[in-house]
C-alpha atoms as a printed R data frame, in Angstrom:
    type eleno elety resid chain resno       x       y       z
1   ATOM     1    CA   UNK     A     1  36.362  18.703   4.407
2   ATOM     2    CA   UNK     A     2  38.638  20.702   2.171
3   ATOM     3    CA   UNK     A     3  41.643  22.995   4.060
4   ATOM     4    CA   UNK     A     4  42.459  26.396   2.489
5   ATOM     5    CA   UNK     A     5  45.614  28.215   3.626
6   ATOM     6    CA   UNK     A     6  46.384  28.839   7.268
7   ATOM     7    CA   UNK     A     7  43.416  27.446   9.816
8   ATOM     8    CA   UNK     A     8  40.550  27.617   7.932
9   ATOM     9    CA   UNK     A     9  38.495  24.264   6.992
10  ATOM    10    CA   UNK     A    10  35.384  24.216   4.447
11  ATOM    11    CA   UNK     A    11  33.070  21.743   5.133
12  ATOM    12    CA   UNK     A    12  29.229  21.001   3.922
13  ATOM    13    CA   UNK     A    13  26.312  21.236   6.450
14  ATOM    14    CA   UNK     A    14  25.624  17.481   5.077
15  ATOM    15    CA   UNK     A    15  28.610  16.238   6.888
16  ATOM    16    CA   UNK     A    16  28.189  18.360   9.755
17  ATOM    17    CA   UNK     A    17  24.921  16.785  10.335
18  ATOM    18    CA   UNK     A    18  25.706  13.380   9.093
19  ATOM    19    CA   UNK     A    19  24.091  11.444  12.229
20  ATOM    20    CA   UNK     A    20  20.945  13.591  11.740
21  ATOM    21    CA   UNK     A    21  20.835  12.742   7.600
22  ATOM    22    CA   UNK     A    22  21.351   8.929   8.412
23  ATOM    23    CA   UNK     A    23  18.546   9.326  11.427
24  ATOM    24    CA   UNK     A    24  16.086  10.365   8.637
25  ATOM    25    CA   UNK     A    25  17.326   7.078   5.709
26  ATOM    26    CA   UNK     A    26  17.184   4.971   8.456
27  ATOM    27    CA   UNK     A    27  13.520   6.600   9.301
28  ATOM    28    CA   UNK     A    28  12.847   6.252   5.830
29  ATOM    29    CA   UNK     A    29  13.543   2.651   5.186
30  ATOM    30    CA   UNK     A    30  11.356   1.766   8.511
31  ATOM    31    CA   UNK     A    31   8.316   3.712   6.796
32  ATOM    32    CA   UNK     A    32   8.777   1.997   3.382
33  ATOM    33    CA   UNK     A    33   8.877  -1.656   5.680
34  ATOM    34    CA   UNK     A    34   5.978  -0.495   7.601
35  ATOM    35    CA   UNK     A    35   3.951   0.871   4.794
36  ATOM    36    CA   UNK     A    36   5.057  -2.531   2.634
37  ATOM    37    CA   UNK     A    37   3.173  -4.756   5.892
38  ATOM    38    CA   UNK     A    38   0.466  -2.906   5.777
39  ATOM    39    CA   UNK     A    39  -0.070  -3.263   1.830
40  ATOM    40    CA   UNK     A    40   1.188  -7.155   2.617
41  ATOM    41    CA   UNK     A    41  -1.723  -7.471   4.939
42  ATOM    42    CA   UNK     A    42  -4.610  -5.765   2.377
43  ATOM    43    CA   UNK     A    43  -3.546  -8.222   0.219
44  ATOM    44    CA   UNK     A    44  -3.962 -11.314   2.514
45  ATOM    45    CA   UNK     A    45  -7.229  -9.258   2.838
46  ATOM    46    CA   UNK     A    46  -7.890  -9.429  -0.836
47  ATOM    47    CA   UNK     A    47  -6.640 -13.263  -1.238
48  ATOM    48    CA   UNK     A    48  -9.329 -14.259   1.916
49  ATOM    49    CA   UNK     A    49 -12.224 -12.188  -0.127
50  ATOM    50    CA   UNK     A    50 -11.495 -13.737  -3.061
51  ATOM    51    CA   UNK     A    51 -11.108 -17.234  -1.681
52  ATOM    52    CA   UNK     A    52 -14.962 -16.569   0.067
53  ATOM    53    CA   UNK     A    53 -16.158 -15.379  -3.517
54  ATOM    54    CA   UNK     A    54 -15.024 -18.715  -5.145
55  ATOM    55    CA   UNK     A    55 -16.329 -21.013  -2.220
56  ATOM    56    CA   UNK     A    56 -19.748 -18.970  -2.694
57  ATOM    57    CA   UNK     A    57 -19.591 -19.116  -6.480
58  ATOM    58    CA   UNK     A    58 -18.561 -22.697  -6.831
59  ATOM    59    CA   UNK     A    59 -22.105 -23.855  -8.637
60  ATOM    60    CA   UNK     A    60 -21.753 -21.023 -11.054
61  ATOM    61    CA   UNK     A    61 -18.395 -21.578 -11.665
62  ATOM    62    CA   UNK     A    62 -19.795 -25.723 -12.266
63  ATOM    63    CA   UNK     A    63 -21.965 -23.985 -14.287
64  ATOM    64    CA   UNK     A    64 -20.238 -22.047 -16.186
65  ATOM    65    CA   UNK     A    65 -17.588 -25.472 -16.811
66  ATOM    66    CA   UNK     A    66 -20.510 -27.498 -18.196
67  ATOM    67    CA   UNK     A    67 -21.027 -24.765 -20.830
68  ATOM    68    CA   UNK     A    68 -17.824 -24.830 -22.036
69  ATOM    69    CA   UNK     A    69 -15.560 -22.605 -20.118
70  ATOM    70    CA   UNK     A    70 -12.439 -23.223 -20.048
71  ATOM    71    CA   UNK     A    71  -9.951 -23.333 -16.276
72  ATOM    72    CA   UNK     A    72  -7.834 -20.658 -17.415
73  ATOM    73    CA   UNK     A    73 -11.274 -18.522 -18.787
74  ATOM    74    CA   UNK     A    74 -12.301 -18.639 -14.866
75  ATOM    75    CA   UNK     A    75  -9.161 -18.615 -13.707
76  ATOM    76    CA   UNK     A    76  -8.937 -15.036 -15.848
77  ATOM    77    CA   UNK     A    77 -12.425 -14.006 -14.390
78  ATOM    78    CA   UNK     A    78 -11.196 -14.206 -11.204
79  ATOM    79    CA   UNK     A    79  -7.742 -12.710 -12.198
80  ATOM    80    CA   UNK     A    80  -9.607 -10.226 -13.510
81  ATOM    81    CA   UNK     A    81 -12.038  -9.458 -10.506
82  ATOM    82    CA   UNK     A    82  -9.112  -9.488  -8.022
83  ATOM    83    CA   UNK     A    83  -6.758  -7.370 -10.357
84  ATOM    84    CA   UNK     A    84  -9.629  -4.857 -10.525
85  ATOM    85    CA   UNK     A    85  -9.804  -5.040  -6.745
86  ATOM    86    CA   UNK     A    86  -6.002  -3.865  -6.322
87  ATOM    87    CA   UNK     A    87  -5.896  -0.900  -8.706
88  ATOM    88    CA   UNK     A    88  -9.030   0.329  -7.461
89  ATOM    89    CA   UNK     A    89  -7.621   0.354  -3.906
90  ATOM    90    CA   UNK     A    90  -4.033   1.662  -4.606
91  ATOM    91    CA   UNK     A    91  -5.190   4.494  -6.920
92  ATOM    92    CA   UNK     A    92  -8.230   5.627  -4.043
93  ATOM    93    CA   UNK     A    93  -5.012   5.020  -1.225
94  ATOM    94    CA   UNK     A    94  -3.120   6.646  -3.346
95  ATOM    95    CA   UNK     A    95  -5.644   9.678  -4.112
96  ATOM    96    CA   UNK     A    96  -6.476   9.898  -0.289
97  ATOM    97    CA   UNK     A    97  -2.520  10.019   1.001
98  ATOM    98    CA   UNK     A    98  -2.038  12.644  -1.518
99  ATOM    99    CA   UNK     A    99  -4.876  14.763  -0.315
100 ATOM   100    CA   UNK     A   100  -4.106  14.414   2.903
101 ATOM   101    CA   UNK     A   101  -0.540  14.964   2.764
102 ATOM   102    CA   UNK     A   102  -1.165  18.594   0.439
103 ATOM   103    CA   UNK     A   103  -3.843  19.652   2.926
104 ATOM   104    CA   UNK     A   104  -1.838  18.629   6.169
105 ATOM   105    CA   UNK     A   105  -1.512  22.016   7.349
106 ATOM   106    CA   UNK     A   106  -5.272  22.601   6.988
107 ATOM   107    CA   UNK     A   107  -5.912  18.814   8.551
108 ATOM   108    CA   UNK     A   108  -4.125  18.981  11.797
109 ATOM   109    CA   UNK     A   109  -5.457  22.110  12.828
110 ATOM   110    CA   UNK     A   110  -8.806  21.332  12.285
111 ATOM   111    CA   UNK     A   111  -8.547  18.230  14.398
112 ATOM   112    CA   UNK     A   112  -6.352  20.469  16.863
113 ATOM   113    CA   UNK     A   113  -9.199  22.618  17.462
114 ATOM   114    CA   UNK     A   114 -11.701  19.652  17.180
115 ATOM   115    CA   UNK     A   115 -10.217  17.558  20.102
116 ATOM   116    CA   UNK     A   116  -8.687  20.334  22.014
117 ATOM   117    CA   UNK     A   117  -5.456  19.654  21.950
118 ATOM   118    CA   UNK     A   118  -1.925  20.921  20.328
119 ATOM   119    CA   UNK     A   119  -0.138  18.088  18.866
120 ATOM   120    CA   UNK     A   120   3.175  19.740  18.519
121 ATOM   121    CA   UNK     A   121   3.707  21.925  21.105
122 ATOM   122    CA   UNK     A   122   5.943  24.316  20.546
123 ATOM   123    CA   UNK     A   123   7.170  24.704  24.033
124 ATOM   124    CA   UNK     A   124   8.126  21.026  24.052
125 ATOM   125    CA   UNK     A   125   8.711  20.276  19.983
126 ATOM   126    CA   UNK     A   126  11.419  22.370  18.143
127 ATOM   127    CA   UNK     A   127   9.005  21.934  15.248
128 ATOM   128    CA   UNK     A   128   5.138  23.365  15.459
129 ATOM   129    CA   UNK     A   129   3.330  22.606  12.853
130 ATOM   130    CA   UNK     A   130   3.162  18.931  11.002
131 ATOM   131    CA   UNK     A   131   5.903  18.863   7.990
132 ATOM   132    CA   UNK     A   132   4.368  16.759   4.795
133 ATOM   133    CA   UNK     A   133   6.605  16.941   1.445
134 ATOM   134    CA   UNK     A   134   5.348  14.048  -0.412
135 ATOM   135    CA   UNK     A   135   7.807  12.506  -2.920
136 ATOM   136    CA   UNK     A   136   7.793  10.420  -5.758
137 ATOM   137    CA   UNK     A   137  10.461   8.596  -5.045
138 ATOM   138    CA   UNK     A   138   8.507   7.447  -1.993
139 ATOM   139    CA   UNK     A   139   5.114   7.329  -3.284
140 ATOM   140    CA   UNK     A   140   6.029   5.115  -6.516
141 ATOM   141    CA   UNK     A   141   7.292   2.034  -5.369
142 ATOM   142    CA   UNK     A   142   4.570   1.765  -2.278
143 ATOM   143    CA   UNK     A   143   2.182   2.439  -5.007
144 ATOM   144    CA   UNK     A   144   3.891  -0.379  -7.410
145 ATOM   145    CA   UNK     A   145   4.376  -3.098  -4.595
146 ATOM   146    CA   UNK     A   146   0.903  -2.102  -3.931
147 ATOM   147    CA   UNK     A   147   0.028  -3.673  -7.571
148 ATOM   148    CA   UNK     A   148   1.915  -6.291  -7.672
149 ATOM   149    CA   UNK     A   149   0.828  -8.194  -4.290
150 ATOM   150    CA   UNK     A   150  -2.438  -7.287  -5.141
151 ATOM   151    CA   UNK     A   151  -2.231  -8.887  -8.795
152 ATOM   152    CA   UNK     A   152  -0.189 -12.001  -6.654
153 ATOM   153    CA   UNK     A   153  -3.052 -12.190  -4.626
154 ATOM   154    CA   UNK     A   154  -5.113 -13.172  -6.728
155 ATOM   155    CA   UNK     A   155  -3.460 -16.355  -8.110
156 ATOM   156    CA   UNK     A   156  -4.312 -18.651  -5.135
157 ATOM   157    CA   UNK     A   157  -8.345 -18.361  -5.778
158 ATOM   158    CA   UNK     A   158  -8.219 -17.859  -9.188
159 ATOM   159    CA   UNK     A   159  -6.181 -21.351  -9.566
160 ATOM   160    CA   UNK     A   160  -8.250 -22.618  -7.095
161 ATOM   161    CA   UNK     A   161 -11.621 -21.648  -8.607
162 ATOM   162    CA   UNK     A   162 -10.347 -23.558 -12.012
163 ATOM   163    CA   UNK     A   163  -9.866 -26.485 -10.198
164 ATOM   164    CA   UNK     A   164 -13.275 -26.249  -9.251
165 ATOM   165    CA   UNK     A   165 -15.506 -29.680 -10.115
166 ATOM   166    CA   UNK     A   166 -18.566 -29.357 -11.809
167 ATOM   167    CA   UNK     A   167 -19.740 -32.493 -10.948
168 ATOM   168    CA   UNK     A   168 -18.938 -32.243  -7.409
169 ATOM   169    CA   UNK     A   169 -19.592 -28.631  -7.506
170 ATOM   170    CA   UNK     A   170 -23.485 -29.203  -8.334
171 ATOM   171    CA   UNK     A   171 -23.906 -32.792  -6.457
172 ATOM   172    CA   UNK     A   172 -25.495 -30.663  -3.294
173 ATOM   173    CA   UNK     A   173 -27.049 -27.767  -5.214
């Protein structure tokens, strides 16, 4: 805060409101940990689908060995199909969260008058309708965590479908 002559101070409305603006970052960093589980947990989703695919596919995979393919051709296959998988599924999460967070105001009070119900009331809530300003320096590194669990995710089974013994693989088939 900057004095001028006599009593009068200048100050921002930032620092008059500093708990509130720290309230929100700390708000903010919660979401961004929450929203980082839940994209950690799609992508134990994606590792367990992928694992079932190469248990499933183990006598084509045999197959595909005693014809020449190489581990790190299936391992690619399945880097590939896993890969696929993950950008698929952030850019329709992505798509979705964005047309839900544009249309919010159109959303809520649909399901307001669906259910019966206010979800803000304004008698109770200094705020009544639902606030959504999405921002791209939220949305972006969600997005790009998003990607790059989903691409780790697919290491364990691919690896794991390379390894795969034709010999073994086609003993029981």
């Amino acid at each position: 805060a900057k004095t001028l002559s006599g009593d009068l101070l200048i100050r921002d409305w930032t620092q008059d409101n500093k708990t509130w603006f720290s309230a929100v970052q700390v708000e903010k960093r919660m979401m961004f940990i929450i929203l980082t589980l839940i994209v950690a947990v799609a992508a134990f989703n994606l590792v367990s689908t992928l694992v079932m695919t190469v248990t499933d596919k183990r006598a084509d995979i045999a197959i595909l060995r005693t014809l020449g393919a190489s581990p790190s051709s299936i391992m690619g296959v399945f880097v590939v199909q896993g890969a696929l998988s993950g950008v698929i599924g952030t850019l329709a999460g992505l798509a979705l969260g964005l047309l839900v967070a544009y249309n919010i105001d159109v959303i809520v009070p649909f399901i307001e008058h669906l259910l019966h119900t206010t979800f803000l009331p304004p008698d109770i809530y200094l705020i009544s309708r639902m606030p959504s300003d999405p921002q791209r320096s939220d949305i972006v590194p969600i997005a790009i965590i998003s990607l790059v669990l989903s691409f780790l995710a697919t290491l364990y089974p691919s690896w794991r479908a390379s390894r795969v013994n034709p010999a073994e693989a086609l003993r029981y088939e």
